[in-house]
C-alpha positions as CSV (number, residue, x, y, z in Angstrom):
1,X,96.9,110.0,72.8
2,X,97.1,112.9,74.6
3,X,93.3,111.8,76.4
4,X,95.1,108.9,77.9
5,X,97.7,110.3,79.6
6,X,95.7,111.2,82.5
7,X,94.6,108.9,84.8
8,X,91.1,107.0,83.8
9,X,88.0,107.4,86.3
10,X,87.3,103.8,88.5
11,X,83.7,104.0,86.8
12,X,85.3,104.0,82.9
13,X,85.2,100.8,81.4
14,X,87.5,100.6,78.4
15,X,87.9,97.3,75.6
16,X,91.3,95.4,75.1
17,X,92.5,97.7,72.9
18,X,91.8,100.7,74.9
19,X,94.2,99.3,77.7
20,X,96.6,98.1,74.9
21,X,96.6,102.4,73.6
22,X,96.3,103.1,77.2
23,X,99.9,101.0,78.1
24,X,101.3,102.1,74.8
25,X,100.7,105.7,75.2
26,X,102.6,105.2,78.9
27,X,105.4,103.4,77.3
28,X,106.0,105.5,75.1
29,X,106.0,108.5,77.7
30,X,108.2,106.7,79.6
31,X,110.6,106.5,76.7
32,X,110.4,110.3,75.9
33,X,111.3,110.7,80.0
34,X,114.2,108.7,79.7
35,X,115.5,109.9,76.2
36,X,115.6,113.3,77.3
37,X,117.4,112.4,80.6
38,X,119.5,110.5,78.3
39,X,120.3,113.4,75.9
40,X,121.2,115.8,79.3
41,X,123.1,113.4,80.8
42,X,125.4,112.9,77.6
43,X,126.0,116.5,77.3
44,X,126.8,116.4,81.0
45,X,129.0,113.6,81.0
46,X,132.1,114.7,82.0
47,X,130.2,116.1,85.5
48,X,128.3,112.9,85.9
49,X,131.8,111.0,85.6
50,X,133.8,113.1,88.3
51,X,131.0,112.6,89.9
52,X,130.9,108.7,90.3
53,X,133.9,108.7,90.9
54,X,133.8,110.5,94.1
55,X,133.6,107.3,96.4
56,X,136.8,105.8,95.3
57,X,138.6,109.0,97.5
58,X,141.8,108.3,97.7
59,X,141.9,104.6,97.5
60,X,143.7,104.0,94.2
61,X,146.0,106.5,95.5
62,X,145.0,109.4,92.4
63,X,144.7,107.0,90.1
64,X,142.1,107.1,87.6
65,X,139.4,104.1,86.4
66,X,141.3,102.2,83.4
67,X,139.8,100.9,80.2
68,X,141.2,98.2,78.1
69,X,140.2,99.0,74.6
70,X,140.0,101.6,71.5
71,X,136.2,102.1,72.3
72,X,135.8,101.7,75.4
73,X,135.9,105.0,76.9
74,X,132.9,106.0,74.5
75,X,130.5,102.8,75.4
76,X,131.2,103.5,79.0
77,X,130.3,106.8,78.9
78,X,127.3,106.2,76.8
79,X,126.6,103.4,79.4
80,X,127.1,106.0,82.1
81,X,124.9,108.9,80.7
82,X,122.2,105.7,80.4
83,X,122.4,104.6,83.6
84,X,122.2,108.5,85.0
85,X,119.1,108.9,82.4
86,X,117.4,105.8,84.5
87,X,118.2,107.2,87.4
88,X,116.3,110.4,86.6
89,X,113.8,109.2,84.5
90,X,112.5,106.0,87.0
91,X,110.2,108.4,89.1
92,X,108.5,108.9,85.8
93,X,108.6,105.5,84.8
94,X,107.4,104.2,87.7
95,X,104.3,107.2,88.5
96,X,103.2,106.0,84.9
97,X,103.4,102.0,85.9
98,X,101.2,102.8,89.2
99,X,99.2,105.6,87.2
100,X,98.1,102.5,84.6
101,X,97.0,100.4,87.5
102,X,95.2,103.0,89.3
103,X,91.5,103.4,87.5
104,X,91.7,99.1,89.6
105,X,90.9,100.9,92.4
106,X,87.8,102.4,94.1
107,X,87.2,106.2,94.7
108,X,87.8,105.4,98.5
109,X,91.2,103.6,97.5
110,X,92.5,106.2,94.9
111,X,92.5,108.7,97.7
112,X,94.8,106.5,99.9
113,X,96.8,105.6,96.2
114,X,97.0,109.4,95.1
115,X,99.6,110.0,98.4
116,X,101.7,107.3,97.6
117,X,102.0,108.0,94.3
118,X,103.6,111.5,95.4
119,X,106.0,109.1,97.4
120,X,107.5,107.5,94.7
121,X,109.9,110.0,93.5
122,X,110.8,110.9,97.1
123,X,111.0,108.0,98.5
124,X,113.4,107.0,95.3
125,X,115.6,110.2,95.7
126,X,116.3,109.1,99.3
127,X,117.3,105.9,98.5
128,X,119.5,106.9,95.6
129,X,120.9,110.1,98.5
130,X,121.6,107.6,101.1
131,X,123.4,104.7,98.4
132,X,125.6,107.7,97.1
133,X,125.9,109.0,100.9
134,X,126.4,106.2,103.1
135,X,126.8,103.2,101.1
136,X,129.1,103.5,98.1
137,X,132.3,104.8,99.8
138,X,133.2,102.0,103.2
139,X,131.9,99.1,100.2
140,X,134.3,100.7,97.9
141,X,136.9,101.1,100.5
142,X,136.4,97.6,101.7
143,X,136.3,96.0,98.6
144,X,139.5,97.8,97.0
145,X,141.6,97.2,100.1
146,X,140.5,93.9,100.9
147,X,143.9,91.7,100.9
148,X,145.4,94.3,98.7
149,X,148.8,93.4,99.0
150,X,148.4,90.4,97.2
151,X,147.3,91.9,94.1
152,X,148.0,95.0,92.0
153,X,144.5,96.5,91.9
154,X,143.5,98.3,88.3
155,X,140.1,99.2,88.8
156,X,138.3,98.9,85.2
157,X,136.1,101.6,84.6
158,X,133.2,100.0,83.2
159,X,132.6,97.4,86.1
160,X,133.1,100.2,88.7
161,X,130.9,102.6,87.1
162,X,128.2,99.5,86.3
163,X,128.7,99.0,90.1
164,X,127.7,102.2,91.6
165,X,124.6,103.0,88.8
166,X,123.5,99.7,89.5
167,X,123.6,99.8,93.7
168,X,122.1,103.1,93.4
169,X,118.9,102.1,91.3
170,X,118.5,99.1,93.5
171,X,118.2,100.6,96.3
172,X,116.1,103.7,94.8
173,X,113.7,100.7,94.4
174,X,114.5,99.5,97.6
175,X,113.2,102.4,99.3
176,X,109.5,101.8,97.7
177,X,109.1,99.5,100.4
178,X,106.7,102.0,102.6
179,X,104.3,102.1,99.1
180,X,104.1,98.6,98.6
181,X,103.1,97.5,102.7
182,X,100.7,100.5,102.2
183,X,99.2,99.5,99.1
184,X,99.1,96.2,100.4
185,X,97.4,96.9,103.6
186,X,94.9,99.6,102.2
187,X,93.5,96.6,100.1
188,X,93.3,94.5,102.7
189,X,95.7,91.5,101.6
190,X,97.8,92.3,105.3
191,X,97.2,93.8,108.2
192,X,99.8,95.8,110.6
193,X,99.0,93.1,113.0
194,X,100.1,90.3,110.6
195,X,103.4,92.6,109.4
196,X,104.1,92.6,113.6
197,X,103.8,88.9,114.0
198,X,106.2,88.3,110.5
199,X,109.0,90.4,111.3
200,X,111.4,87.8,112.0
201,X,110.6,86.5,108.4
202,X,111.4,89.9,106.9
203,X,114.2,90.6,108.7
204,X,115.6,87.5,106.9
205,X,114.2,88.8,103.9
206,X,115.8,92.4,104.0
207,X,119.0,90.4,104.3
208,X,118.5,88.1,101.5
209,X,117.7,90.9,99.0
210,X,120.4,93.3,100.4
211,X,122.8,89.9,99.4
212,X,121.1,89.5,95.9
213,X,122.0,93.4,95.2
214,X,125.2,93.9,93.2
215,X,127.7,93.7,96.3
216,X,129.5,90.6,97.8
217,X,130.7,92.0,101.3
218,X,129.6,92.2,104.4
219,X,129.9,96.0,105.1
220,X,127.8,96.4,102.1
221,X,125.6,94.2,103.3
222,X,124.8,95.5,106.5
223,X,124.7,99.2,104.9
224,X,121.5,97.7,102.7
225,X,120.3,95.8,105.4
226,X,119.7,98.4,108.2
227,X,117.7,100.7,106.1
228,X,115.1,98.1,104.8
229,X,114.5,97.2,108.4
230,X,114.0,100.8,109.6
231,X,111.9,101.1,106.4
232,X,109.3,97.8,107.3
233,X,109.2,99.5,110.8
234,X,108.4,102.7,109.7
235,X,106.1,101.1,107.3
236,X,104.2,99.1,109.9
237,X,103.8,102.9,112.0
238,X,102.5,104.1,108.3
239,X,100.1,101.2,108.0
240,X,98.9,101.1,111.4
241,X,97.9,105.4,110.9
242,X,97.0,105.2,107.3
243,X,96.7,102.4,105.7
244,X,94.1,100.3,107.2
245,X,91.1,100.1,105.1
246,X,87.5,101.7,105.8
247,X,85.6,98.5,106.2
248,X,88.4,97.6,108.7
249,X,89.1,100.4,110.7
250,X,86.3,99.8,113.9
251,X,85.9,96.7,115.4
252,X,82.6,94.6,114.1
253,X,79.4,95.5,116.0
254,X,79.0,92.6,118.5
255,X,75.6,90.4,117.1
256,X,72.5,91.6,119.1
257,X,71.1,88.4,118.5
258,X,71.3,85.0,120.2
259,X,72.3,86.6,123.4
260,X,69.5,84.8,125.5
């Protein structure tokens, strides 16, 4: 088990059930990753809660979250110290998801894949940074004093803290876009030409998925929006420097033939 844990050489050919250990053996790391960030963040709890709960300010006037039921403060914080173990643990998970994928690609390719798998974890810890930093606090402000006077807001504590874990993985992922467009482009399936001519189309499509990710106002919206914009953009730069592949990098040699 412990052979397969490193990445295999392009050149290794392996049978069905050499993948099947090979995917097992990263599952199963995965796991460990994310039951030790689970048994951390337990102990921690009580900082991890305070936390979260940051963003709300003064909103609720002091008030804290409210639960409803005899168990409900211990499944939310076991939901809480879950949801923090993802968020610690996804770099891992997701270096081993690429790691399985990456004996695919040629010697030439793993050296362009080996940068952006460093990028992962960054790239993740930014987007979690900027949710936490610019995101959670005007949507939660927004949200909690949108038409307040009509209702007597009791904010439940298990929706909220649901709400911000989930927001913050979302976008954690969200901020992968740079690896994807790179990925993509090293292998030839775009170019930064084509990415150019279709931003219109994924500008629509940073606002759709901004709108499919756990909020339902606008200022949200636009929060989620601006960044996956400015990261196509700066993906596009990215592709343009690093990403175009060997084969494609100079222009064809014009056919000496035929020219009479």
């Amino acid at each position: 088990m412990a052979r397969r844990i490193k990445p295999l050489g392009h050149d290794e050919h392996l049978t069905i059930v050499d993948h099947l250990d090979e995917l097992r053996t990263r599952i199963i790391a995965s796991l460990i990753a994310v039951g030790i960030a689970f048994a951390f963040c337990a102990w921690q709890s009580d900082l991890i809660l305070e936390i979260l709960k940051e963003p709300i300010g003064n909103t609720l006037g002091g008030k804290e979250p409210v639960t409803l039921g005899v168990a409900e403060q211990f499944t939310t914080t076991l939901t809480v110290s879950l949801y923090a173990a993802i968020l610690i643990a996804l770099p891992i998970v997701l270096y081993q998801a690429y790691a399985f994928v990456l004996p695919a690609f040629s010697p030439n390719e793993r050296k362009v894949a080996l940068p952006l798998l460093l990028m992962i974890p960054v790239l993740f810890t930014a987007g979690v940074v900027f949710c936490y930093f610019v995101i959670l606090s005007p949507a939660i402000d927004f949200l909690l004093s949108f038409n307040n006077d009509q209702f007597d807001t009791q904010l439940r504590a298990r929706e909220y803290f649901s709400f911000v874990a989930l927001s913050m993985i979302a976008m954690g992922l969200l901020f992968q876009v740079p690896v994807g467009v790179l990925a993509a482009t090293r292998l030839g399936i775009v170019t930064p030409t084509q990415l150019r001519k279709n931003r219109r189309y994924a500008i629509l499509g940073c606002a759709v998925v901004a709108a499919l990710l756990p909020t339902i106002d606008p200022v949200t919206l636009i929060f989620e929006m601006v960044p996956l914009i400015i990261l196509y953009e700066a993906s596009i730069l990215l592709a343009q420097a690093f990403g175009m592949p060997a084969t494609a990098a100079e222009p064809p040699e014009p056919a000496a033939e035929g020219s009479q």
